[in-house]
PyMOL Python script that loads the backbone (N, CA, C, O; Angstrom):
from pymol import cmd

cmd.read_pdbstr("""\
ATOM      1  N   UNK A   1      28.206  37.947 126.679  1.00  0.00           N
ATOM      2  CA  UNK A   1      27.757  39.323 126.455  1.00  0.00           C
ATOM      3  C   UNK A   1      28.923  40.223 126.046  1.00  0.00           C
ATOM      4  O   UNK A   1      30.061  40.023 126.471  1.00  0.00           O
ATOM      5  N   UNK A   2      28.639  41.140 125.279  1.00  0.00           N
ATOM      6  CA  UNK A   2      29.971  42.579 124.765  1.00  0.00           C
ATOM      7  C   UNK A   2      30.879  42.725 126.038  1.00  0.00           C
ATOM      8  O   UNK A   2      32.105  42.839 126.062  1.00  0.00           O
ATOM      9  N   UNK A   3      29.847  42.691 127.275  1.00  0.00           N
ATOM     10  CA  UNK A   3      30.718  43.604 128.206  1.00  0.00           C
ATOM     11  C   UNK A   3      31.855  42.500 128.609  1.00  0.00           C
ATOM     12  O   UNK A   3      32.925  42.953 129.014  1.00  0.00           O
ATOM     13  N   UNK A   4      31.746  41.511 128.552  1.00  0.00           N
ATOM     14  CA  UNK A   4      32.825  40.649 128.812  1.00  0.00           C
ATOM     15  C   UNK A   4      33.830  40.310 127.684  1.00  0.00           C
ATOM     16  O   UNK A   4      34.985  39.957 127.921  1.00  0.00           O
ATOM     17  N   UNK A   5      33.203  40.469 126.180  1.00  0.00           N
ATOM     18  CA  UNK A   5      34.487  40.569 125.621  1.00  0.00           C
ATOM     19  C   UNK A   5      36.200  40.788 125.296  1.00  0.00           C
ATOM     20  O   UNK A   5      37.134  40.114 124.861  1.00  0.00           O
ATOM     21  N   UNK A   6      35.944  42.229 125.825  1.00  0.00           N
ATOM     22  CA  UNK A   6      37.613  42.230 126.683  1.00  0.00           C
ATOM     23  C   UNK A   6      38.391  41.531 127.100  1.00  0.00           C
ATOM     24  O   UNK A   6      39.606  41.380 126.970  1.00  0.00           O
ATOM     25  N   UNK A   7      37.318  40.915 127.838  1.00  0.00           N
ATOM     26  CA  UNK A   7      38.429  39.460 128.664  1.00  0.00           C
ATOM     27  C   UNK A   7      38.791  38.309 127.791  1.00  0.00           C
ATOM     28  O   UNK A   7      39.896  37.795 127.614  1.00  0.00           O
ATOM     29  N   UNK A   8      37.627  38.012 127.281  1.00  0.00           N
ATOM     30  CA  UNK A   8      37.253  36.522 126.523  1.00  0.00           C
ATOM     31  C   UNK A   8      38.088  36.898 125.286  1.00  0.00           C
ATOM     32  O   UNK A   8      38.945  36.022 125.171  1.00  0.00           O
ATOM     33  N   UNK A   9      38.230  37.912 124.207  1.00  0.00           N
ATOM     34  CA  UNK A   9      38.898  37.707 123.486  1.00  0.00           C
ATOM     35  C   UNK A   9      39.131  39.885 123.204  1.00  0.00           C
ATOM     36  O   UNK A   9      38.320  40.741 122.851  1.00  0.00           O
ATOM     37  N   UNK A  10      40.080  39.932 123.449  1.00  0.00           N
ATOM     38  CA  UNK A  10      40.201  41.751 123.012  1.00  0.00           C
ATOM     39  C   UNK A  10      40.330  42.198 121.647  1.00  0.00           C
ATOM     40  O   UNK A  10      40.247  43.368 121.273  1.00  0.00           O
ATOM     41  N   UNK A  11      40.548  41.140 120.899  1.00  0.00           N
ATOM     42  CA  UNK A  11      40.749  42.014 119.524  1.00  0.00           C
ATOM     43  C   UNK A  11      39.519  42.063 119.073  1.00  0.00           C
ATOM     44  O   UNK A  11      39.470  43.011 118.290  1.00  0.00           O
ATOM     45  N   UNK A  12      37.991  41.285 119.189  1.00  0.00           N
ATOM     46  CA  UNK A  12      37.106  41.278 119.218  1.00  0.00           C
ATOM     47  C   UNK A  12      36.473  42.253 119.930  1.00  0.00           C
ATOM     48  O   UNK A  12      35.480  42.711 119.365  1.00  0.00           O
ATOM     49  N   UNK A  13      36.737  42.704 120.976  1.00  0.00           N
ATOM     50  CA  UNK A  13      36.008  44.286 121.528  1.00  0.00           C
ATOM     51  C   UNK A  13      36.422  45.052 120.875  1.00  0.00           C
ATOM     52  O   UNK A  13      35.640  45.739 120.218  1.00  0.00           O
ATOM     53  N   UNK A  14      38.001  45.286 120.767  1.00  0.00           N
ATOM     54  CA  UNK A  14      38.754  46.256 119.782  1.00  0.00           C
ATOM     55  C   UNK A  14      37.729  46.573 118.544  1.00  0.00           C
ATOM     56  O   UNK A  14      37.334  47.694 118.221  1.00  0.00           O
ATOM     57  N   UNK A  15      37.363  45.228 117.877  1.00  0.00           N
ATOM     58  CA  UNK A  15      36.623  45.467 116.345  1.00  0.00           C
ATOM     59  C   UNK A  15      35.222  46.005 116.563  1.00  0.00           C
ATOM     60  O   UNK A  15      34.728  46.676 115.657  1.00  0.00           O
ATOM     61  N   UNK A  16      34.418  45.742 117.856  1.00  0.00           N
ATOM     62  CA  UNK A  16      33.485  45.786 118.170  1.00  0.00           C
ATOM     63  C   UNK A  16      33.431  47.634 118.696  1.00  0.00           C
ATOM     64  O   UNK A  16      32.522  48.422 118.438  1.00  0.00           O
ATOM     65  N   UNK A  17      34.041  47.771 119.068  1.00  0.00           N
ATOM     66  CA  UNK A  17      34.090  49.261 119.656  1.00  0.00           C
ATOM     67  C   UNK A  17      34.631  49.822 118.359  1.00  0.00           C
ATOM     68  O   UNK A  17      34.266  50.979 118.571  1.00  0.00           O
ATOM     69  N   UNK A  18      35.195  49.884 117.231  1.00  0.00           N
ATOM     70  CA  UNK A  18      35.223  50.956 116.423  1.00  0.00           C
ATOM     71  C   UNK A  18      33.907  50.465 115.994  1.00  0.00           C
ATOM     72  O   UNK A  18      33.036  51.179 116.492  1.00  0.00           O
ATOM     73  N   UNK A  19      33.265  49.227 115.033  1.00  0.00           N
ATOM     74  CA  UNK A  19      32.462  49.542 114.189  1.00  0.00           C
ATOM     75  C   UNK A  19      30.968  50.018 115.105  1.00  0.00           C
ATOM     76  O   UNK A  19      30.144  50.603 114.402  1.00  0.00           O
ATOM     77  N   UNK A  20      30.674  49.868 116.199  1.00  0.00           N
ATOM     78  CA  UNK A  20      30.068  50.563 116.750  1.00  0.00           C
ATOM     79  C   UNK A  20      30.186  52.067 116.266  1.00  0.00           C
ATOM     80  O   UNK A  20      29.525  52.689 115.434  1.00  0.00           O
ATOM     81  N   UNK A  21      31.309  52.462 117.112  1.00  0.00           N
ATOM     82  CA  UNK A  21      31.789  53.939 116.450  1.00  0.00           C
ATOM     83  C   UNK A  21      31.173  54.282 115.088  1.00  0.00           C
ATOM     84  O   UNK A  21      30.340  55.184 115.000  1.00  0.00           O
ATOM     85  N   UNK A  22      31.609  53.512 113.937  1.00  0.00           N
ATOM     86  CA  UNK A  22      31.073  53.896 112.649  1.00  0.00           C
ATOM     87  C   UNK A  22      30.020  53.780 112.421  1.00  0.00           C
ATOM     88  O   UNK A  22      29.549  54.736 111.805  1.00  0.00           O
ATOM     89  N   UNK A  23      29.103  52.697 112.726  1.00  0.00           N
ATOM     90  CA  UNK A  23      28.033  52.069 112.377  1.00  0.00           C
ATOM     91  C   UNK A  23      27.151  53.865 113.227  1.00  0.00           C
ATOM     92  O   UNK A  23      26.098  54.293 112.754  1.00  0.00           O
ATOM     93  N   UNK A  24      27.587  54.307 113.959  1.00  0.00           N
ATOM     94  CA  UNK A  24      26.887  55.206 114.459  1.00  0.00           C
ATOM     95  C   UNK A  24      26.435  56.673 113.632  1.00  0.00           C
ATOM     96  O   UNK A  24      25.427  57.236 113.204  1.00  0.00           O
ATOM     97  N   UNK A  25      28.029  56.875 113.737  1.00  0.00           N
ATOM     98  CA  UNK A  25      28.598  57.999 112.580  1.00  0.00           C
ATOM     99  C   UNK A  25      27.781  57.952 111.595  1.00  0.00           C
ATOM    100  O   UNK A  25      26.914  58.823 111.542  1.00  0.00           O
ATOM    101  N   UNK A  26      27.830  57.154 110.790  1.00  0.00           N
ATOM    102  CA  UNK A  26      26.786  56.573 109.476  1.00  0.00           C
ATOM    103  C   UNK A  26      25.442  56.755 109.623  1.00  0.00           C
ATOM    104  O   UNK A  26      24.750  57.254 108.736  1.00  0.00           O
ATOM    105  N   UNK A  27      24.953  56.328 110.848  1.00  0.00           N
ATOM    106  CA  UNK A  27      23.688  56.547 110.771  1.00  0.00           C
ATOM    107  C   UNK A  27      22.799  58.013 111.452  1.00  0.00           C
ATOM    108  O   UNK A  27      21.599  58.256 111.579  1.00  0.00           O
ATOM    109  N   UNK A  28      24.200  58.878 111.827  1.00  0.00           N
ATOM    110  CA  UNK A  28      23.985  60.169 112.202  1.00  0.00           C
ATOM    111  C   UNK A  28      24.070  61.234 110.883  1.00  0.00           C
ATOM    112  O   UNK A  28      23.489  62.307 110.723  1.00  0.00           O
ATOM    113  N   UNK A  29      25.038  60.502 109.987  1.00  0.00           N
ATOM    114  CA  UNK A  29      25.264  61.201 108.670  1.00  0.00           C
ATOM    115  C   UNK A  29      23.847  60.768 107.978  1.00  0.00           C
ATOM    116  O   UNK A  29      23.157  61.696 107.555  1.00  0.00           O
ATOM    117  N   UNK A  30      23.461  59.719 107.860  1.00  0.00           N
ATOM    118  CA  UNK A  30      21.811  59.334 107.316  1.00  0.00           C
ATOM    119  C   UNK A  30      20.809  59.990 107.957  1.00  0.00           C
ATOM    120  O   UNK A  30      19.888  60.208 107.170  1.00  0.00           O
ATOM    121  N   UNK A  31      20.511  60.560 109.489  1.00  0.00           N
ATOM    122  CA  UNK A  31      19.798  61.085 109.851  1.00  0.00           C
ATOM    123  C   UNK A  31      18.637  59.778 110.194  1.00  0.00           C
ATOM    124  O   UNK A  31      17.447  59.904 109.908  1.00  0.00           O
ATOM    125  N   UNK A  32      19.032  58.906 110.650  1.00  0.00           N
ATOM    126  CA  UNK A  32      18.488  57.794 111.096  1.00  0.00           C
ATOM    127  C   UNK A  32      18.350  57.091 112.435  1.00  0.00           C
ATOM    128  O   UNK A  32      18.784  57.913 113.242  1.00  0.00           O
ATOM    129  N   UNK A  33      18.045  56.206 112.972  1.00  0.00           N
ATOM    130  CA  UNK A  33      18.096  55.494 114.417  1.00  0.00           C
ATOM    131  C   UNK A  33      19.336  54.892 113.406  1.00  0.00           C
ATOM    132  O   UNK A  33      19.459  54.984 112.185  1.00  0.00           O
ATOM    133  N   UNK A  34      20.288  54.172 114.531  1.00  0.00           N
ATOM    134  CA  UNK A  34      21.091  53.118 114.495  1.00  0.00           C
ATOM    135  C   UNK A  34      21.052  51.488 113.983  1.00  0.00           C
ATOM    136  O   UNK A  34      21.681  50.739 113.236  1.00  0.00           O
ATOM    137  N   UNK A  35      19.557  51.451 115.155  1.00  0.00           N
ATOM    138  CA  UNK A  35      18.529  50.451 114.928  1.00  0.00           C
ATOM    139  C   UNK A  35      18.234  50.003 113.842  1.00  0.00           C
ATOM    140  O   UNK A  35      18.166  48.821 113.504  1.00  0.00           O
ATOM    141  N   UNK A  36      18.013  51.092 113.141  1.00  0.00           N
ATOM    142  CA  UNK A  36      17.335  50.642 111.747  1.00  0.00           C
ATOM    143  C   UNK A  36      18.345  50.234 110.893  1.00  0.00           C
ATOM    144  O   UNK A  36      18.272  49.136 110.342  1.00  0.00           O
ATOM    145  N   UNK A  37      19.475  51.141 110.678  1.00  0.00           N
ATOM    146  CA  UNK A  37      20.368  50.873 110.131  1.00  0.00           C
ATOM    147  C   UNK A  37      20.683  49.773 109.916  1.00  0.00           C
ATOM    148  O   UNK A  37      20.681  49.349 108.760  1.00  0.00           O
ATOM    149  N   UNK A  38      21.051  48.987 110.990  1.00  0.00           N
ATOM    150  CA  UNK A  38      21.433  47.629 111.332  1.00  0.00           C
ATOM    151  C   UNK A  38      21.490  47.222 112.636  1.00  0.00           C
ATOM    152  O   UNK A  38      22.213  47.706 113.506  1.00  0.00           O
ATOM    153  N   UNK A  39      20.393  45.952 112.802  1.00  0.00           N
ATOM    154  CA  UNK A  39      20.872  45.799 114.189  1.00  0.00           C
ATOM    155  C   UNK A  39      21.558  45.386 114.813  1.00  0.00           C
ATOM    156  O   UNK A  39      22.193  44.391 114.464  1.00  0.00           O
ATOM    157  N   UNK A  40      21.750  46.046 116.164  1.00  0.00           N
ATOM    158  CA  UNK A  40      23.107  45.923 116.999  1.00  0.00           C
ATOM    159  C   UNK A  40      23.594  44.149 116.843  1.00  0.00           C
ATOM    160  O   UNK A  40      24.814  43.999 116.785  1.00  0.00           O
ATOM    161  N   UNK A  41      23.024  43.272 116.796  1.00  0.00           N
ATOM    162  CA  UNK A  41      22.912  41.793 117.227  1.00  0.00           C
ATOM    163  C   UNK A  41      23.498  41.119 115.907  1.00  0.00           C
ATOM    164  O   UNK A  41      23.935  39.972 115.808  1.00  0.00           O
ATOM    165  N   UNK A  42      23.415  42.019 114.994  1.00  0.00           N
ATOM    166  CA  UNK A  42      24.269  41.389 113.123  1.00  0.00           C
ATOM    167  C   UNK A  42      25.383  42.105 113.371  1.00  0.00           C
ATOM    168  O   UNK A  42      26.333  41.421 112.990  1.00  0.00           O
ATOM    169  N   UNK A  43      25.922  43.586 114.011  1.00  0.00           N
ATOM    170  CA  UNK A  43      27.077  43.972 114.108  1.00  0.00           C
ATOM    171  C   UNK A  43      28.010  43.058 115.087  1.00  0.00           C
ATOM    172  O   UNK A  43      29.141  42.757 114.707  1.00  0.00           O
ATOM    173  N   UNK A  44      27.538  42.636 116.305  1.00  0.00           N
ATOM    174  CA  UNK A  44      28.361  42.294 117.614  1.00  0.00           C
ATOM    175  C   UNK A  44      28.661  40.437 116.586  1.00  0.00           C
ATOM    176  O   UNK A  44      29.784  39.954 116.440  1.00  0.00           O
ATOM    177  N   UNK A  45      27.611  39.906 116.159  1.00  0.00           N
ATOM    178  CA  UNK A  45      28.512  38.573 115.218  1.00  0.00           C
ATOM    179  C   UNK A  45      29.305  39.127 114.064  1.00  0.00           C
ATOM    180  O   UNK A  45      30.336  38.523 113.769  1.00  0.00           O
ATOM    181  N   UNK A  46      29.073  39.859 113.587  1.00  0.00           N
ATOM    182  CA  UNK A  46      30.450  40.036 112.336  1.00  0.00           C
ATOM    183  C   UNK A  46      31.233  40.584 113.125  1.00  0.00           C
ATOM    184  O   UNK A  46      32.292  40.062 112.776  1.00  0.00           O
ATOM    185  N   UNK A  47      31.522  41.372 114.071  1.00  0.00           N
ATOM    186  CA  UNK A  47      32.683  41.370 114.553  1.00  0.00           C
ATOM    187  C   UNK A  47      33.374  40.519 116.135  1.00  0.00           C
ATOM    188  O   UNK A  47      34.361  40.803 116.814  1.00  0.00           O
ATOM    189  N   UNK A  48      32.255  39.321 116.287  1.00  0.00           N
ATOM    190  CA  UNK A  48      32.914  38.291 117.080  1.00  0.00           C
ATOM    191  C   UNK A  48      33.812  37.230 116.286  1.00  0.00           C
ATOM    192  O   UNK A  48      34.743  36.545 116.708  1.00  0.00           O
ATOM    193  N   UNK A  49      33.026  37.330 114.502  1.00  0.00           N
ATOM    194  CA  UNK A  49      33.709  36.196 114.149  1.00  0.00           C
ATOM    195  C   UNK A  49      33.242  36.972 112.663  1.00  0.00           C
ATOM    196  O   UNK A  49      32.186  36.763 112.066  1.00  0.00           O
ATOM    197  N   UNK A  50      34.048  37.670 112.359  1.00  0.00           N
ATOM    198  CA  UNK A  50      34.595  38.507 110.942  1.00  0.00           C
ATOM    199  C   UNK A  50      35.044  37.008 109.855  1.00  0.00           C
ATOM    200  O   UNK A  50      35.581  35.937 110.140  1.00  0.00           O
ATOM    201  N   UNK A  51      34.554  37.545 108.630  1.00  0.00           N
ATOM    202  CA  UNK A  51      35.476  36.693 107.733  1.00  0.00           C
ATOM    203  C   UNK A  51      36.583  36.504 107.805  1.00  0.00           C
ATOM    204  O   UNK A  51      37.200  37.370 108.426  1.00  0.00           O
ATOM    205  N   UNK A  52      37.338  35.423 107.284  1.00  0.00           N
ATOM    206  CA  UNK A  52      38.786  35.277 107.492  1.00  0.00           C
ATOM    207  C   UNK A  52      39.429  36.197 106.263  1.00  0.00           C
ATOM    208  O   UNK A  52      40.620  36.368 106.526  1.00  0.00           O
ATOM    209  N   UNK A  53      39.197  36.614 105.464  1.00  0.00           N
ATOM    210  CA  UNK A  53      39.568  37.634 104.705  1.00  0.00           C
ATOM    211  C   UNK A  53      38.278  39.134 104.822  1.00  0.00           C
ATOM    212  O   UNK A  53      37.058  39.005 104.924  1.00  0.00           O
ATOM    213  N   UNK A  54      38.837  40.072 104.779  1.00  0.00           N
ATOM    214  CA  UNK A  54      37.780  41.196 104.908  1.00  0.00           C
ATOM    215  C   UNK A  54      37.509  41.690 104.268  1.00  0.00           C
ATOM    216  O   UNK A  54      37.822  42.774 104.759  1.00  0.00           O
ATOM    217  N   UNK A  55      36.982  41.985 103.126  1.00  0.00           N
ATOM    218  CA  UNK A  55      37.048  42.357 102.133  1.00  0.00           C
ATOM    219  C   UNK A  55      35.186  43.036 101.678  1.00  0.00           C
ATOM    220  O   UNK A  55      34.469  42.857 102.662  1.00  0.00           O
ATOM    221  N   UNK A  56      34.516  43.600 100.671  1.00  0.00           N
ATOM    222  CA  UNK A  56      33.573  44.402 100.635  1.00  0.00           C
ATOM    223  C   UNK A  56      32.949  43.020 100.219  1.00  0.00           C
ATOM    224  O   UNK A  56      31.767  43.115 100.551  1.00  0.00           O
ATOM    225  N   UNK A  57      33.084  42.208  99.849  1.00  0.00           N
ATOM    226  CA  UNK A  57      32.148  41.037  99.149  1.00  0.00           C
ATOM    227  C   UNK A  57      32.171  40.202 100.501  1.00  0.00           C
ATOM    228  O   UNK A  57      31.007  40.189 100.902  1.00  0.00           O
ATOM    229  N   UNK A  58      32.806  39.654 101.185  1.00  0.00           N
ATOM    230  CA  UNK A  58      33.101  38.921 102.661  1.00  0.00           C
ATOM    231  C   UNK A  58      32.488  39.789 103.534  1.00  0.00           C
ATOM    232  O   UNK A  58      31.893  39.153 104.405  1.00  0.00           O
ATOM    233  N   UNK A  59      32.379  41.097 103.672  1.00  0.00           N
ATOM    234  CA  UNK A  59      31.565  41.225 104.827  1.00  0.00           C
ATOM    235  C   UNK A  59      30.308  41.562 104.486  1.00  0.00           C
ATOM    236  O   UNK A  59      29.562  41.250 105.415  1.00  0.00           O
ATOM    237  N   UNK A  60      29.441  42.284 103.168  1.00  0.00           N
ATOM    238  CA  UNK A  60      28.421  41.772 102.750  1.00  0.00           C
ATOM    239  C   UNK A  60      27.682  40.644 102.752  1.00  0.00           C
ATOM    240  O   UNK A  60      26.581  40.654 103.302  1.00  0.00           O
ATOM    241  N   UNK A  61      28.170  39.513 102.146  1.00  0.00           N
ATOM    242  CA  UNK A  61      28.133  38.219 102.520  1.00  0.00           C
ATOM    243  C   UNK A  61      27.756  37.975 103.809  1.00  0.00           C
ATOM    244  O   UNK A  61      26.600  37.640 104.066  1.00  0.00           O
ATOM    245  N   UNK A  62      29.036  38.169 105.098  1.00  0.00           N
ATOM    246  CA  UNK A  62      28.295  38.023 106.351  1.00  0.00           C
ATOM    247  C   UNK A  62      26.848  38.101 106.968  1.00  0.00           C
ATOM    248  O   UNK A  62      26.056  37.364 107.557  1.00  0.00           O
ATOM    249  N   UNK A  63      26.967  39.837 106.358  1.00  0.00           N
ATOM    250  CA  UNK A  63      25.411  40.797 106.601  1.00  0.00           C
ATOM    251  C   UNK A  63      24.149  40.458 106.217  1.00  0.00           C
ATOM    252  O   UNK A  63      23.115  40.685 106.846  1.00  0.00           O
ATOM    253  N   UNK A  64      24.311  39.676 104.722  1.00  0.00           N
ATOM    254  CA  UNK A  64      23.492  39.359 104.384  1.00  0.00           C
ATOM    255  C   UNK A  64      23.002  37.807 104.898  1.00  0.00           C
ATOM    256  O   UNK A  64      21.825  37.541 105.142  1.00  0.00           O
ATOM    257  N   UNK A  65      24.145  36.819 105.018  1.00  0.00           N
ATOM    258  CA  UNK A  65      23.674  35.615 105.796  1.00  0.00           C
ATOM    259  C   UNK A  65      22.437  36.171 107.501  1.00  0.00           C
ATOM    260  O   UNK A  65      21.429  35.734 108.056  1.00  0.00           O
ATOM    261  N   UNK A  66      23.250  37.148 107.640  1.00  0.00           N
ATOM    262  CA  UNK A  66      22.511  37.381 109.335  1.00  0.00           C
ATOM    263  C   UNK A  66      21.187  38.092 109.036  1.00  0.00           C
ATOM    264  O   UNK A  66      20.446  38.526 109.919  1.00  0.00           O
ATOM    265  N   UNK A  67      20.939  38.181 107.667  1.00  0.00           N
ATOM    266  CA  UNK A  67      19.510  38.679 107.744  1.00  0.00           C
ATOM    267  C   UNK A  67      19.518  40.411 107.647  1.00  0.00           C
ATOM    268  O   UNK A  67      18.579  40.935 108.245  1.00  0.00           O
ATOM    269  N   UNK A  68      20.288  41.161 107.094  1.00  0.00           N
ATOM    270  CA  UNK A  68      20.716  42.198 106.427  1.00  0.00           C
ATOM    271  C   UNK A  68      19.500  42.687 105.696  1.00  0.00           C
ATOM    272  O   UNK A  68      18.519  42.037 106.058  1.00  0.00           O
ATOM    273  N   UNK A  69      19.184  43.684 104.715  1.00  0.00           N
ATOM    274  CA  UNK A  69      18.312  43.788 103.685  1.00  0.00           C
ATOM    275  C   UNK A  69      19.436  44.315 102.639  1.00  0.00           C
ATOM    276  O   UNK A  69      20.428  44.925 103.039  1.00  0.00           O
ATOM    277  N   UNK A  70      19.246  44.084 101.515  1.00  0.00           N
ATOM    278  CA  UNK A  70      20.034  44.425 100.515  1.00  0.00           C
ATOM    279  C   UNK A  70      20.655  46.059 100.883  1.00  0.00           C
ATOM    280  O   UNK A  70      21.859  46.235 101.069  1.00  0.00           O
ATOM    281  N   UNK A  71      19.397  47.464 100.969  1.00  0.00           N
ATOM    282  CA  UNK A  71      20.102  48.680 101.499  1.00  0.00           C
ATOM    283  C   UNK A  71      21.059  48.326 102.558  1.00  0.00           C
ATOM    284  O   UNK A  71      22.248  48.643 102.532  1.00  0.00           O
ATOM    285  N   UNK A  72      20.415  47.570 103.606  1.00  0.00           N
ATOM    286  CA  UNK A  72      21.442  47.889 104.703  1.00  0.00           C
ATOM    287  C   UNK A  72      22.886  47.305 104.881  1.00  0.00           C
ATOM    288  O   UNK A  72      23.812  47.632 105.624  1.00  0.00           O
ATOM    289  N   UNK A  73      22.689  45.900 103.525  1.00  0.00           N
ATOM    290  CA  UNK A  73      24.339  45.652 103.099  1.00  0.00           C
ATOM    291  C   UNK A  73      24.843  46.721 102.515  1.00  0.00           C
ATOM    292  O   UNK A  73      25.932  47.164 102.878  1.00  0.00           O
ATOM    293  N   UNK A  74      24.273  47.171 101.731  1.00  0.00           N
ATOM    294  CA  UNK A  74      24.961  48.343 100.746  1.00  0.00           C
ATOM    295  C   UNK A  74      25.636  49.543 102.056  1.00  0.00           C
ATOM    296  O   UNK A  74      26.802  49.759 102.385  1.00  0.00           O
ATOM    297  N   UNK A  75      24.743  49.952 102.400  1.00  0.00           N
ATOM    298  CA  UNK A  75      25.106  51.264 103.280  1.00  0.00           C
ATOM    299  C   UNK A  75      26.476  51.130 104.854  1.00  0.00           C
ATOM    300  O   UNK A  75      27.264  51.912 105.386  1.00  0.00           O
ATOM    301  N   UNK A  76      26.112  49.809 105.028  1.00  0.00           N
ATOM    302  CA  UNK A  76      26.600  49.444 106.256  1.00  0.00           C
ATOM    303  C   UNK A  76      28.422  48.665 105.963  1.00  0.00           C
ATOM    304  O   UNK A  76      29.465  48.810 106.602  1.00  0.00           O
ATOM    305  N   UNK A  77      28.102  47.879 104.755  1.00  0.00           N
ATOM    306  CA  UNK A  77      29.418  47.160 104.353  1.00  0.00           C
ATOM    307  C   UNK A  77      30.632  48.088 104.799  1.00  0.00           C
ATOM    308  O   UNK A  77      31.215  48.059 105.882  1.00  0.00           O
ATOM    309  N   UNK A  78      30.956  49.196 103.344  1.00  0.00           N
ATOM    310  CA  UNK A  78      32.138  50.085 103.612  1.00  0.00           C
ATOM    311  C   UNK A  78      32.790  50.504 105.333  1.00  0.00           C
ATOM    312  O   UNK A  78      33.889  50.319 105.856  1.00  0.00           O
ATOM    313  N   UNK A  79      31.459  51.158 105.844  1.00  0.00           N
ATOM    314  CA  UNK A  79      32.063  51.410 107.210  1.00  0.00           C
ATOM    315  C   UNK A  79      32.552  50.390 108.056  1.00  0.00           C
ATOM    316  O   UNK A  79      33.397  50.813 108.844  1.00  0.00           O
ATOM    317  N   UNK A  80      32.193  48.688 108.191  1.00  0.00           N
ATOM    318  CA  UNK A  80      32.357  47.882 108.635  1.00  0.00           C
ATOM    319  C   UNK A  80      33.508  47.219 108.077  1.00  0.00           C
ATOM    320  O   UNK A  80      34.120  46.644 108.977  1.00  0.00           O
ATOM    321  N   UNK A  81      34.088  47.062 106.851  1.00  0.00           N
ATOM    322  CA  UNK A  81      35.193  46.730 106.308  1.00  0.00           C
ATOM    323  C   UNK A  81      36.161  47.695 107.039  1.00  0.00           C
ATOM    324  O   UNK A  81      36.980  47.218 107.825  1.00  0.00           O
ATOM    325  N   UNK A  82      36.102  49.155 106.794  1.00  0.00           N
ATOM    326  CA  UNK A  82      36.942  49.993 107.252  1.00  0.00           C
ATOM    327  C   UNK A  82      37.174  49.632 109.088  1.00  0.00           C
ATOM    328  O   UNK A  82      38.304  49.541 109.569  1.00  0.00           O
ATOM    329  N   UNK A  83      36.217  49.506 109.716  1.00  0.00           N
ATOM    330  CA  UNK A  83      35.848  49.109 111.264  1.00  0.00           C
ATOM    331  C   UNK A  83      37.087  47.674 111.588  1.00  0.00           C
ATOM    332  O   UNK A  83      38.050  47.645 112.355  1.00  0.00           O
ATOM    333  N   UNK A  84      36.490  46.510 110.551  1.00  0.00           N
ATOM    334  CA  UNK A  84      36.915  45.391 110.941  1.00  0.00           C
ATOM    335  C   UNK A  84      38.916  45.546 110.213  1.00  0.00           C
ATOM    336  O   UNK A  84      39.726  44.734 110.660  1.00  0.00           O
ATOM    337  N   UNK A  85      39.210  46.196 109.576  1.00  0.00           N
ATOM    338  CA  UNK A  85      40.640  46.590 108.553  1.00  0.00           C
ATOM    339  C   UNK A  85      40.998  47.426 110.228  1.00  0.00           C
ATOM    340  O   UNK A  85      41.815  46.690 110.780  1.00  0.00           O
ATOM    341  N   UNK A  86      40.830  48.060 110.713  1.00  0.00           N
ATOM    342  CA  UNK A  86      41.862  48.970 111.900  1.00  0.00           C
ATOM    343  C   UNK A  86      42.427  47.917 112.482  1.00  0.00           C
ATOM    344  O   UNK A  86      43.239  48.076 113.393  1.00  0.00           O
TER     345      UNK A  86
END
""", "prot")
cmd.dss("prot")
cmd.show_as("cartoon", "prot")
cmd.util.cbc("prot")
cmd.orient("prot")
């Protein structure tokens, strides 16, 4: 579970607690649930196990393997590159 992350591996909460952060931001700037945006359960695997390069095509890619919809790669990628890059 997230809440044990910390322990089990920290740079993985680290990534997990900003793109949270953004993934939020984003969907407060959209005027949206979060939820919809993307769900929590495609964010917490791309940032347990991020591409080995990060890049806007690599984490699309991810999003879209986990069952993404094309908008919500589009909208969600940037902030999550920026999230998984800190």
């Amino acid at each position: 579970p997230p809440r044990a992350w910390a322990d089990k591996d920290p740079a993985a909460a680290a990534r997990l607690s900003a793109a949270r952060a953004a993934v939020s931001a984003l969907a407060e700037t959209l005027n949206m649930p979060q939820e919809n945006l993307i769900t929590p359960d495609t964010v917490r695997r791309v940032c347990w196990e991020p591409p080995a390069e990060v890049s806007a095509e690599s984490v699309g890619a991810a999003l879209a393997g986990y069952g993404a919809r094309p908008w919500q790669v589009e909208q969600v990628t940037p902030v999550l590159v920026a999230a998984l890059s800190a």
